[in-house]
C-alpha positions as CSV (number, residue, x, y, z in Angstrom):
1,X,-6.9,-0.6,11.9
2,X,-9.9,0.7,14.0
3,X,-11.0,-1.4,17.5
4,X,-15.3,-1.3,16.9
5,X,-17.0,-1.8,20.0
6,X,-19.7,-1.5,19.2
7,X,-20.2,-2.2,15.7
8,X,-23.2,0.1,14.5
9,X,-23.4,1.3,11.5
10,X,-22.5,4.6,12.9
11,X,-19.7,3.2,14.8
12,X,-18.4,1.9,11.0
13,X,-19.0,5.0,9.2
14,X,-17.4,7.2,11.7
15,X,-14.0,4.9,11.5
16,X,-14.3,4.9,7.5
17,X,-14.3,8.6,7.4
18,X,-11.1,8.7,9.4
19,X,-9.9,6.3,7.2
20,X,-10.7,7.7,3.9
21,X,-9.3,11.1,5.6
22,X,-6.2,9.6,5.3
23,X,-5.8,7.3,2.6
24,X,-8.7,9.3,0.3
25,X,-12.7,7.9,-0.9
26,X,-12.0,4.7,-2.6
27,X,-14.3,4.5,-5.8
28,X,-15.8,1.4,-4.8
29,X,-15.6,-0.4,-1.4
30,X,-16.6,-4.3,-1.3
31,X,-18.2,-5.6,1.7
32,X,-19.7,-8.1,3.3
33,X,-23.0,-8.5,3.8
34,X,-23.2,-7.6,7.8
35,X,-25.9,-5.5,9.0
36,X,-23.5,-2.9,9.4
37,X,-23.3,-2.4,5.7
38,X,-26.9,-2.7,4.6
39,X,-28.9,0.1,6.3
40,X,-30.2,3.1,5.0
41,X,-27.4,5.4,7.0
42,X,-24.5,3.3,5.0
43,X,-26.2,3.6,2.0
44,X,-26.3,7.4,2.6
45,X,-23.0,7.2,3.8
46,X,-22.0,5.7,0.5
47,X,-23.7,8.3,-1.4
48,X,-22.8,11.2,0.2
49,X,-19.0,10.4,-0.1
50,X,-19.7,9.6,-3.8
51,X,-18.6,5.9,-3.7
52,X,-19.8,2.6,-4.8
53,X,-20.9,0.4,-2.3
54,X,-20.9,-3.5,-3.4
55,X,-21.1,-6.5,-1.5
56,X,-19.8,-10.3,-1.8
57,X,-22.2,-12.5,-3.1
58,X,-22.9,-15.2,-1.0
59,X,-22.8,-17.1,-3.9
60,X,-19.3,-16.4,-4.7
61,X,-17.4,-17.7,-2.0
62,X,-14.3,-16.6,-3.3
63,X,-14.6,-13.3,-2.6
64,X,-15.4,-13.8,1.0
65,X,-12.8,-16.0,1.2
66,X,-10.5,-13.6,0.5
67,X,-11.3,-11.6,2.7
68,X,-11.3,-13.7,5.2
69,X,-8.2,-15.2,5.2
70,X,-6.6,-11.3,4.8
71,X,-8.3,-10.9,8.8
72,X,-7.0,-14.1,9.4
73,X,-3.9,-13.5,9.3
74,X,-4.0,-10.2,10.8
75,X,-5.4,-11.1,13.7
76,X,-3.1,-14.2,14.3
77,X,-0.1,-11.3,13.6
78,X,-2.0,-9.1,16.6
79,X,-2.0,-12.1,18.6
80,X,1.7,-13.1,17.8
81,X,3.1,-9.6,18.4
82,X,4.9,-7.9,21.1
83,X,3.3,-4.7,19.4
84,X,0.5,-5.1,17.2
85,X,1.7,-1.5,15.3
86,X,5.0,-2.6,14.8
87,X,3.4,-5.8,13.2
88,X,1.2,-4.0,10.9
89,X,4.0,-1.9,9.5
90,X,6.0,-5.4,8.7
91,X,2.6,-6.8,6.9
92,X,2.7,-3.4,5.6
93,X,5.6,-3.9,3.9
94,X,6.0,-6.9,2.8
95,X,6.2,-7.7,-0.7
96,X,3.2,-10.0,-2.3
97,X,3.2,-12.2,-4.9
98,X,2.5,-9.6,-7.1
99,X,6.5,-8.3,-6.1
100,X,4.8,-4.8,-4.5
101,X,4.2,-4.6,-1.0
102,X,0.6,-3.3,-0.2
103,X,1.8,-0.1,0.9
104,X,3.4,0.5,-2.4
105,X,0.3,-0.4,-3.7
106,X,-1.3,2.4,-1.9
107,X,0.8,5.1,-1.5
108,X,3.4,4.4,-4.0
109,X,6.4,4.2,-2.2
110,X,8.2,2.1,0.2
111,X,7.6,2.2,3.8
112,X,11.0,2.8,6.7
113,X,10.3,-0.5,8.7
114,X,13.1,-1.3,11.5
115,X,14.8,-3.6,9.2
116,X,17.8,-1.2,7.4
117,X,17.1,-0.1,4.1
118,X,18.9,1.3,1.7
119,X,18.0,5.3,1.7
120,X,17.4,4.8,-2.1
121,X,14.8,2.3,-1.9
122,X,12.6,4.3,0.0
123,X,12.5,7.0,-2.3
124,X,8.4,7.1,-4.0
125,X,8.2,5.0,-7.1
126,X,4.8,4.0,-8.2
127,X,4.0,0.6,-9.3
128,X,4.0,-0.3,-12.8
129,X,0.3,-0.8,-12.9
130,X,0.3,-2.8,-16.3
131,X,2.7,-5.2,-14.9
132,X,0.5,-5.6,-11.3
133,X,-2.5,-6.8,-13.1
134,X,-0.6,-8.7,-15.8
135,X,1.0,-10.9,-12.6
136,X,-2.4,-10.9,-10.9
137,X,-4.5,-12.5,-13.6
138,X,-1.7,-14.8,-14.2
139,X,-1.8,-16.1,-10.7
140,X,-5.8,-16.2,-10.4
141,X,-5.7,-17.9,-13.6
């Protein structure tokens, strides 16, 4: 999570290098289609990191509905919560409908929440991949 004000394209590309610090340069990163996203310093940006930028198609309302309704309901769990970190962490690791939470997802491992957990479950364990994208065409189907 990363508070932009302002939201320049420099103002984005300085957050998403602390983020892919972090997490690592995705190979591809969907967008919208914001100004923010379709200069000529993002599309350097893009390049120099070595990823691919692509953007929802208008057309496709899908995809930007997805998106949407994921900063939907983060923002209404910021708005909700005592403390919006705290929050995040719970979102964080939750399960989806998939049975992995996104965390496991990304780092392959459970997250310690303040809800006890077993010291066993929070050892890493990736995802079986296979089985992820099995359940995930099932349920787009």
């Amino acid at each position: 999570m990363a508070l932009l004000t302002p939201t320049k394209s420099t103002d984005v590309i300085h957050h998403l290098k602390s983020i892919f610090a972090r997490h690592a340069i995705p190979e591809t990163l969907v967008t919208d289609n914001v100004p923010q996203f379709s200069g000529r310093a993002f599309e350097e940006f893009a390049e120099s990191y070595g990823f691919k930028h692509v953007t929802s198609s208008p057309k496709y309302p899908q995809s930007n509905g997805e998106a949407e309704w994921a900063v939907k309901t983060v923002k209404s769990l910021l708005k909700k919560a005592a403390d919006p970190y705290l929050a995040l962490l719970a979102y964080r690791a939750t399960p989806l409908q998939n049975g992995y939470s996104p965390a496991q997802l990304l780092m392959g491992r459970r997250l310690r929440t303040t809800v006890i957990t077993l010291p066993a479950l929070l050892d890493p364990a990736l995802p079986d991949s296979e089985a992820v994208v099995l359940r995930e065409r099932e349920r787009g189907e």
